[in-house]
C-alpha positions as CSV (number, residue, x, y, z in Angstrom):
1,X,-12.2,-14.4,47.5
2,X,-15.3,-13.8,45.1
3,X,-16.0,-10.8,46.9
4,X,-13.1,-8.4,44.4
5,X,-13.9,-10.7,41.0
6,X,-18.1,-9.5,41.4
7,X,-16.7,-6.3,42.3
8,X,-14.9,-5.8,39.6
9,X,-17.3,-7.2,36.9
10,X,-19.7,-5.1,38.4
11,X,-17.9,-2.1,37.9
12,X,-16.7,-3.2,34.5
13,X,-20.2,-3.6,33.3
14,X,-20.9,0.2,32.8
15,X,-17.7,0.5,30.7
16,X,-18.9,-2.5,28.5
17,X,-22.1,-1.6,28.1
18,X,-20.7,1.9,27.0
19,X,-18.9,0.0,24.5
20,X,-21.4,-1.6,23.0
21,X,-23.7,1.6,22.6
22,X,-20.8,3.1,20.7
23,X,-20.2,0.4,18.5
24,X,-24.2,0.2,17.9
25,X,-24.2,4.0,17.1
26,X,-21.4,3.8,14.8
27,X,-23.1,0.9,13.0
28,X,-26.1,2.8,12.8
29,X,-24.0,5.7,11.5
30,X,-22.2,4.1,9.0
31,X,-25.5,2.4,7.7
32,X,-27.0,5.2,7.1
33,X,-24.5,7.0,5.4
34,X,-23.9,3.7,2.9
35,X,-26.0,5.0,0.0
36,X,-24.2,7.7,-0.5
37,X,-21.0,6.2,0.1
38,X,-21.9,4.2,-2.3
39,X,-22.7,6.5,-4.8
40,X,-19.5,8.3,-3.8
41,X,-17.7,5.1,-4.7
42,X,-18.8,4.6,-7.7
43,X,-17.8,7.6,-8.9
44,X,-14.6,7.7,-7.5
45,X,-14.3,4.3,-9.4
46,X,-15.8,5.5,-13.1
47,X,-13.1,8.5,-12.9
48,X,-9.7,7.4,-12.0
49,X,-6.3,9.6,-12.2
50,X,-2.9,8.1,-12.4
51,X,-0.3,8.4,-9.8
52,X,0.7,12.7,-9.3
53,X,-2.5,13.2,-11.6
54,X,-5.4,13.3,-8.9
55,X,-6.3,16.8,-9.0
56,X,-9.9,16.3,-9.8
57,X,-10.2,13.6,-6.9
58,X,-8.3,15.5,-4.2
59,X,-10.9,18.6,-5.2
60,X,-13.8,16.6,-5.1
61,X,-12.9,15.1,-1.6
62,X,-11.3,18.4,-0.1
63,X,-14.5,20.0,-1.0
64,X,-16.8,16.8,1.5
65,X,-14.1,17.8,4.4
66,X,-14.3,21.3,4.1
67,X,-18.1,20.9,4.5
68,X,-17.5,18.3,7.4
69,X,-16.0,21.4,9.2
70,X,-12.0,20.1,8.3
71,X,-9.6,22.8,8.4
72,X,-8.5,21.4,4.6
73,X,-4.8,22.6,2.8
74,X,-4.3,21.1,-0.5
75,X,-1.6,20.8,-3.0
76,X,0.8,19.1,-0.3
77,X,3.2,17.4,-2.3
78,X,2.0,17.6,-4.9
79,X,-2.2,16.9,-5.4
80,X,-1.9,15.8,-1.6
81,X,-5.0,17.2,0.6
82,X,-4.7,17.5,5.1
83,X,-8.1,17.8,6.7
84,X,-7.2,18.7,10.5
85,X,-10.2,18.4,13.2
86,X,-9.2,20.2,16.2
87,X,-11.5,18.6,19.4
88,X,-9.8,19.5,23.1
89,X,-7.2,18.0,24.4
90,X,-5.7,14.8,23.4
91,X,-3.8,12.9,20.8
92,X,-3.2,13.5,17.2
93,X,-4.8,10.5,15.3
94,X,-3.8,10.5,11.4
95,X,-6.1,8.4,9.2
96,X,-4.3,8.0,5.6
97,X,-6.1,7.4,2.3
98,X,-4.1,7.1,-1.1
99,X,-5.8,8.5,-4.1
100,X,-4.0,7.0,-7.4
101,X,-5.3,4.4,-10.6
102,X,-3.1,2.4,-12.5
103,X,-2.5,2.3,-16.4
104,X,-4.8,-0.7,-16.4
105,X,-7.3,-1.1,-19.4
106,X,-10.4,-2.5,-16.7
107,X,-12.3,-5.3,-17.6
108,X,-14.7,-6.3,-14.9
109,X,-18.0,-5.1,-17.0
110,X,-19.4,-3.2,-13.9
111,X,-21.9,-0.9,-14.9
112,X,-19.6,2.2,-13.7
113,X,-16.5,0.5,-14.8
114,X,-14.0,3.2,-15.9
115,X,-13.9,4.5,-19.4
116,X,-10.7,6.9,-18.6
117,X,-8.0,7.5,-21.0
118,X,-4.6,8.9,-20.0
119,X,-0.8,8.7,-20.7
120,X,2.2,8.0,-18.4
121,X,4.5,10.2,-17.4
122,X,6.7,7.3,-19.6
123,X,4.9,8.7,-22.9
124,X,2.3,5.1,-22.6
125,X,-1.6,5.6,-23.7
126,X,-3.4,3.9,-21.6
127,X,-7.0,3.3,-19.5
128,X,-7.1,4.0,-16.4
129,X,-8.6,2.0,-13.7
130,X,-8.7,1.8,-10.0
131,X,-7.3,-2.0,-10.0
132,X,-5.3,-1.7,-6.1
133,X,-8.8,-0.7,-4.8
134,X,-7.9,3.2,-3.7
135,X,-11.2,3.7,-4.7
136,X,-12.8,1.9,-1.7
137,X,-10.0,3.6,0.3
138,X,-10.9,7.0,-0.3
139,X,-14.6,6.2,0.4
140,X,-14.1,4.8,3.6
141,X,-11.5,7.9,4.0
142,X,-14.7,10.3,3.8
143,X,-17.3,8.0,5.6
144,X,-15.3,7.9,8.8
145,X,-14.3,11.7,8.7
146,X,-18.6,12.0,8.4
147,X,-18.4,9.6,11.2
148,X,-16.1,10.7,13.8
149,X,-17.3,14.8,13.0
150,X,-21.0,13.5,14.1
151,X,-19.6,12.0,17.0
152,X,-17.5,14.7,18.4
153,X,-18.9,14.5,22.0
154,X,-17.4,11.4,22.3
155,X,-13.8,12.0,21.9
156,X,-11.0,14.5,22.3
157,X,-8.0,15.1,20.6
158,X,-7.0,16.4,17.1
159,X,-7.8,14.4,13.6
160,X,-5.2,14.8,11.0
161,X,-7.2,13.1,7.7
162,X,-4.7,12.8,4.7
163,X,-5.0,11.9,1.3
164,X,-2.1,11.2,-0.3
165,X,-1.1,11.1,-4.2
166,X,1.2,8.2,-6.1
167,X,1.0,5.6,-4.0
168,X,1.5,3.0,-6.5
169,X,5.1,5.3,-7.2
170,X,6.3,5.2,-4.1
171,X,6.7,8.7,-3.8
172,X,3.4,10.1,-2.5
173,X,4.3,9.5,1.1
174,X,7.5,11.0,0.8
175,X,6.5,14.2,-1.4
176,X,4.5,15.1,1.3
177,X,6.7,14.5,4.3
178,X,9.1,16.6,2.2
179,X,6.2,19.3,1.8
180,X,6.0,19.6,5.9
181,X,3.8,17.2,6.2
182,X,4.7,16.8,10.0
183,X,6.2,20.8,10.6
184,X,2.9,22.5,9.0
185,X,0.2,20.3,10.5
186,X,0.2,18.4,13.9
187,X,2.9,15.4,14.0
188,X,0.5,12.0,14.5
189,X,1.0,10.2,17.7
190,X,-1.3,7.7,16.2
191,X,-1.2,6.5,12.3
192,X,-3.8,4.4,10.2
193,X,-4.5,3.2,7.4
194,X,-6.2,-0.1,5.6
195,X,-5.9,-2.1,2.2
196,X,-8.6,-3.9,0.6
197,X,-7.4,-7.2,0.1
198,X,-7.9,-10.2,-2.7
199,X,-6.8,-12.8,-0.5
200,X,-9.4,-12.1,2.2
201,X,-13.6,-12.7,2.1
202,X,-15.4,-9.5,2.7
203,X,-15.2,-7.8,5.3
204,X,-12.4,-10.1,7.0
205,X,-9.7,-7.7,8.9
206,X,-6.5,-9.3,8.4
207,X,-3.3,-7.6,10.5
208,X,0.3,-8.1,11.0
209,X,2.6,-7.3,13.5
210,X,6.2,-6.2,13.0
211,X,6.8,-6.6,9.4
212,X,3.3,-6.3,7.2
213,X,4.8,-5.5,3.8
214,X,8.3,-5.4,1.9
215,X,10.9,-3.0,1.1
216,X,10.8,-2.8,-2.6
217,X,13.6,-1.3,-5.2
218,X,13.2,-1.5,-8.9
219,X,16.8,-2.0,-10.6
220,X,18.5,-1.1,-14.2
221,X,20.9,-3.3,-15.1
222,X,23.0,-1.9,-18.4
223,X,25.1,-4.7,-19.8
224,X,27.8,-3.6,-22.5
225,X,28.9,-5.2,-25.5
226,X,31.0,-4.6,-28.5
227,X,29.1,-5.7,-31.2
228,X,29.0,-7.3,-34.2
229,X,28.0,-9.8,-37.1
230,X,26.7,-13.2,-35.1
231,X,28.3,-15.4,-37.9
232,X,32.2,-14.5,-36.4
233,X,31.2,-14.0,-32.3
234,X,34.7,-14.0,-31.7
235,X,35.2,-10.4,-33.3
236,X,32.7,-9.1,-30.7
237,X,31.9,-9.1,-27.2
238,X,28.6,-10.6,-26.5
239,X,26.7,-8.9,-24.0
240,X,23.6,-11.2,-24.1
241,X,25.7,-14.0,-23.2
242,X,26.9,-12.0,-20.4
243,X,23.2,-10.7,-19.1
244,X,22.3,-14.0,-19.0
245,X,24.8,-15.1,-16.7
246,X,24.2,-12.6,-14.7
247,X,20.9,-13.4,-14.4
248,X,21.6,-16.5,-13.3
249,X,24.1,-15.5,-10.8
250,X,21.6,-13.2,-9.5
251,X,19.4,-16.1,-8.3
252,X,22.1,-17.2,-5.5
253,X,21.7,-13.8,-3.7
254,X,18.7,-15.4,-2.0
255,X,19.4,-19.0,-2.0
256,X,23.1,-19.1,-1.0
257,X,23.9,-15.9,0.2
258,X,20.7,-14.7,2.8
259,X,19.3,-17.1,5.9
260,X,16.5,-19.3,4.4
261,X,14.4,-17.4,7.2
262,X,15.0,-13.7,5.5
263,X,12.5,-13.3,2.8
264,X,14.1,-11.7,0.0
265,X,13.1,-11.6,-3.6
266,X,15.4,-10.9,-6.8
267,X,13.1,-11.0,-10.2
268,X,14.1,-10.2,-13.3
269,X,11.1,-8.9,-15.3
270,X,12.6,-7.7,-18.2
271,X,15.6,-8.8,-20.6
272,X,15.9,-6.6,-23.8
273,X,18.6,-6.6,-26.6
274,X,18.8,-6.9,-29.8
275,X,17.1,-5.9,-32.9
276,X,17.5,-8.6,-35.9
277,X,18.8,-12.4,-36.0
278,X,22.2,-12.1,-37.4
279,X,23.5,-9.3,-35.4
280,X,24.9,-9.7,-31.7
281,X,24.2,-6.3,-29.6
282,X,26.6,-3.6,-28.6
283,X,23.6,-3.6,-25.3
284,X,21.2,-5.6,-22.8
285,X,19.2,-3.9,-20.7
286,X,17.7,-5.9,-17.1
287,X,14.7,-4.7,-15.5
288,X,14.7,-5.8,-11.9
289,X,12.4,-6.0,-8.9
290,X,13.8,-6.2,-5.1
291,X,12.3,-7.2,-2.6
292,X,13.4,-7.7,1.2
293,X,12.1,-6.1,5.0
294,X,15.0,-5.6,6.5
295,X,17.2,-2.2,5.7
296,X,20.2,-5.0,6.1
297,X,19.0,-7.1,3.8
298,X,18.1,-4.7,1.7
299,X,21.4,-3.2,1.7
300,X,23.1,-7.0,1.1
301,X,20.6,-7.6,-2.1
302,X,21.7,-3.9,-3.4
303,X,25.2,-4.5,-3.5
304,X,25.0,-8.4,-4.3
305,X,23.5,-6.8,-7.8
306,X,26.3,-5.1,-8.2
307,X,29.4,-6.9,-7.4
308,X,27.7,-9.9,-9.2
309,X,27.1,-7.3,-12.7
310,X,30.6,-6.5,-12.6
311,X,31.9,-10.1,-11.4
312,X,30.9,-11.6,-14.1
313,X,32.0,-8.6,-16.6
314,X,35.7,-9.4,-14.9
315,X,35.0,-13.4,-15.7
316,X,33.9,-12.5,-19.5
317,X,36.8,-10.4,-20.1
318,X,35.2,-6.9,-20.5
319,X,37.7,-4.3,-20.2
320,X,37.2,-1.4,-17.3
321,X,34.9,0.5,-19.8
322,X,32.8,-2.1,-20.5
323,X,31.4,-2.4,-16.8
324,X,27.9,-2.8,-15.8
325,X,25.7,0.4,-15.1
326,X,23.2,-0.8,-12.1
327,X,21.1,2.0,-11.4
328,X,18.9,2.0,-8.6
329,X,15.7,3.8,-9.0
330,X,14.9,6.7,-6.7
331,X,11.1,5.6,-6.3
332,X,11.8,3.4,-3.7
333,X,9.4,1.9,-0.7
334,X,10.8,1.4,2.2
335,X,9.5,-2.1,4.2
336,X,6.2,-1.0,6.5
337,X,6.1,-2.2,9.8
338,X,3.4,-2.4,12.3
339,X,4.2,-1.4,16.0
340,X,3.6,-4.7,17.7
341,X,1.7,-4.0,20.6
342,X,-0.1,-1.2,19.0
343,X,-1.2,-4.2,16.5
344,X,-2.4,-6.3,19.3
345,X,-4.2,-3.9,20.6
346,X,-6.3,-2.7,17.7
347,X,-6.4,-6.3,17.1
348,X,-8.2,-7.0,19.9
349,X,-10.5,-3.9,19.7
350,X,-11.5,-5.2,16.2
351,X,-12.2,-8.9,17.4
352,X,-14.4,-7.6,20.2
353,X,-16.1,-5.1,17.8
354,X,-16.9,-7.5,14.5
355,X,-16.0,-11.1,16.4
356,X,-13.0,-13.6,16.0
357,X,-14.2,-15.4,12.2
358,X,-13.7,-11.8,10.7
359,X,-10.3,-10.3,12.7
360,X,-7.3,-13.1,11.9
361,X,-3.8,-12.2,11.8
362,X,-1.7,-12.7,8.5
363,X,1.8,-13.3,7.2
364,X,3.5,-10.2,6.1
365,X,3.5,-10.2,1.8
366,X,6.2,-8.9,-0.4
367,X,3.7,-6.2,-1.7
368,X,5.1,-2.9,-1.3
369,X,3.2,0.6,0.6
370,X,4.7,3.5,1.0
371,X,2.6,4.3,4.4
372,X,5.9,2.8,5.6
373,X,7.5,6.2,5.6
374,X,4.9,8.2,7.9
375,X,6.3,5.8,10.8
376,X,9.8,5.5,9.4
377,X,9.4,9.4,9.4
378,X,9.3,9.6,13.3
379,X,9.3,5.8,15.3
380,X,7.4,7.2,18.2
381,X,4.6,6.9,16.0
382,X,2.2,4.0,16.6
383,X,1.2,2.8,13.3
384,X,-0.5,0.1,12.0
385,X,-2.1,-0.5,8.2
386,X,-4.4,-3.3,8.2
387,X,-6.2,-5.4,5.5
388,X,-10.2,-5.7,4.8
389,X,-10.6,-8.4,2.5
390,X,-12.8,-7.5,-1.0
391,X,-13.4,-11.2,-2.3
392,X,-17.2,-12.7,-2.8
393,X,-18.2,-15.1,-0.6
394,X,-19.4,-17.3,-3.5
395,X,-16.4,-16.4,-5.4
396,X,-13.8,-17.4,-2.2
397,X,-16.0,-20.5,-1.5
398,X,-16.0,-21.9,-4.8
399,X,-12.2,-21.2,-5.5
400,X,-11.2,-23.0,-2.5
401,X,-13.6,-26.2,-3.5
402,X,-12.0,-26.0,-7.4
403,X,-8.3,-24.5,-6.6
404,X,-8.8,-21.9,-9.0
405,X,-7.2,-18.3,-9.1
406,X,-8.7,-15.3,-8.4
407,X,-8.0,-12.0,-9.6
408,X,-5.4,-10.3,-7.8
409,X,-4.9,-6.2,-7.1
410,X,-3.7,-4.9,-10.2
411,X,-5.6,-7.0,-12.4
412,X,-8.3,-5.7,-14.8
413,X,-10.8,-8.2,-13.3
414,X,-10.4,-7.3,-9.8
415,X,-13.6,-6.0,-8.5
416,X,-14.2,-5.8,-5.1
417,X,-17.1,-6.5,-2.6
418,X,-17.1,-2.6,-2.2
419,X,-20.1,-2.0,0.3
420,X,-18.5,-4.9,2.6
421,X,-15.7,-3.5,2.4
422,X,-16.3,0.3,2.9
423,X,-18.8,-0.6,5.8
424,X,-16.1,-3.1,7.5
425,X,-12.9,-0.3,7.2
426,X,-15.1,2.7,7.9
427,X,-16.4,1.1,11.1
428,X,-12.9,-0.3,11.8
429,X,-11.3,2.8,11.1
430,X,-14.0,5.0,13.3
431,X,-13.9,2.1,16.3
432,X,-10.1,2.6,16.1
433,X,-10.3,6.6,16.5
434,X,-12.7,6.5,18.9
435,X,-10.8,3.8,21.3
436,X,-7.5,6.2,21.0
437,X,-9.7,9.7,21.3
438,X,-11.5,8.5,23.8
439,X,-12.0,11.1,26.3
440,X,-10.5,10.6,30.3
């Protein structure tokens, strides 16, 4: 009966062995392309471009995988850029980088910390700062392409290499599905991506099955008044008094109304009205953020907002023309989800390629990407976006021994273990590639 089982291992040990030269030669690869990743990162980090801004960026980067030997198209949807490798027969693998900064004035006092200056499309002056970490995504974009382009002997198959605009919008994913995204270039069989992470040490690979990150709607919520002097109320209808109940109503949507196993979210993040002391408002104006993974729940949230705006309109005794507006913004990101056994799969690559301390699977956040739609674009799609965590050993070992904060994505402070994770993600990303192009 031992006679198959040393068979088998025997035969097995070429194709291990195989895999362990490749993994070594990508190492080596990606090692000695890190100082000038490096350098490319840091200036990709000094010069960010807000969301639908990123001409300068998608230029620079078009340029590196033109020279790579990428057939490159840019200005899809908008500043996007696809780099297509064409390498024999086999699937289309589509490797996704977003490109945007945020209106964040940075504060980490890096030596190439960004100086930029822009304004929003909202009219706001602001700096500009790569505070979600595209930076490091962008990097890693261009050191796997340099990767998997000096390794084409190995697999076969077509690379589709996108770099996409306004992320942090929503919209980039969908400009450039709108801009034949998957009729002008090869439709992915295979999609990947990664986020950095500030919940994760460096160069920890955190992935989720099913579910990885949240639908999420941003809601206007126009209350009307008639109004008036606030020393005779009764003359007027009082639409801050209403807002606020509405508010409060709003906070049974999740607690009385969904499962307690559906994750949902309904915040209110902004309440404006009124202008002086003795005056109550003709207006109050709610800023909302929804969050759910479900398109059901979704749904449920969506209209819960509503009947509940006009509900208690009916209770306060506004007349029909004094209704709620609720106006649901059209920069919405739709929940992304991670095809299971895809996950396991690359999960399992990744723990035989960097060991089972730095692969460990996560629970899915209420963090929005709009990678969602490149899978919700076509569900024969395999997809999976995973995270590489960004956070200093030091910095994760001593918040964990003090229980103190540290600086999320978005914040001015957040400044990631960039080499870690640029080696980690390239590697992860090239390993990932390679295991799907891998020739018969």
């Amino acid at each position: 009966m031992k006679l198959p089982r040393i068979c088998f291992a025997l035969a097995a040990l070429p194709l291990a062995l195989s895999m362990q030269a490749k993994a070594d030669n990508v190492s080596d690869k990606v090692s000695a392309d890190l100082p000038k990743l490096m350098a490319l990162y840091k200036d990709l980090h000094a010069h960010p471009e807000l969301s639908g801004f990123e001409v300068n960026t998608a230029a620079k980067l078009a340029k590196r995988a033109k020279a790579l030997g990428f057939d490159v198209t840019e200005k899809v949807g908008g500043t996007g850029v696809v780099a297509v490798l064409k390498n024999g027969p086999g699937p289309v693998v589509m490797i996704r980088a977003d490109m945007d900064g945020l209106p964040v004035i940075e504060q980490t006092g890096l030596p190439f910390a960004s100086k930029e200056r822009a304004t929003t499309e909202d009219g706001i002056e602001s700096g500009v700062m790569h505070a979600c970490g595209h930076d490091t995504h962008m990097t890693s974009w261009v050191g796997t392409a340099q990767a998997l382009t000096s390794m084409k002997d190995e697999w076969s198959g077509t690379l589709v290499m996108i770099l996409q605009p306004a992320e942090e919008r929503g919209k980039g994913a969908r400009d450039m599905l709108a801009d034949g995204l998957y009729e002008r270039f090869p439709k992915p069989d295979y999609a990947l991506a990664f986020h950095d992470s500030a919940g994760l040490p460096a160069g920890t690979i955190g992935y989720t099955p099913e579910f990885a990150l949240a639908n999420v709607d941003s809601v206007d919520v126009i209350v009307k008044g008639a109004g008036g002097h606030g020393a005779y109320p009764h003359t007027t209808k009082d639409p801050i008094v209403l807002a606020s109940r509405i508010v409060t109503s709003l906070q049974t949507l999740v607690s009385r109304e969904l499962d307690p196993q559906d994750a949902a979210v309904v915040t209110v993040g902004s309440f404006h009205a009124g202008a002086k002391h003795n005056i109550i408002s003709d207006q109050a104006t709610l800023l909302l953020t929804v969050r759910s993974y479900s398109d059901e729940t979704r749904q449920a949230l969506l209209d819960g907002i509503a009947r509940i705006a006009k509900g208690e309109a009916i209770a306060a005794g506004m007349p029909e023309t004094l209704m709620p507006e609720v106006n649901i913004k059209d920069e919405y990101t739709p929940a992304t989800y991670n095809t299971p056994e895809f996950t396991h799969k690359m999960a399992e690559l990744f723990t035989q390629r960097f060991g089972e301390k730095r692969v460990v699977e996560t629970p899915a956040v209420m963090g929005g990407e709009d990678f969602s739609r490149f899978y919700r674009a076509d569900k024969q799609i395999e997809s999976l976006i995973f995270w590489v965590g960004g956070v200093k050993q030091d910095d994760w070992n001593k918040a964990k021994e003090e229980g103190t904060s540290l600086p999320s994505l978005h914040s001015p402070y957040w400044a990631p273990k960039a080499d870690a994770v640029i080696t980690t993600a390239t590697e992860a990303l090239t390993t990932a590639a390679l295991h799907i192009l891998q020739k018969q």
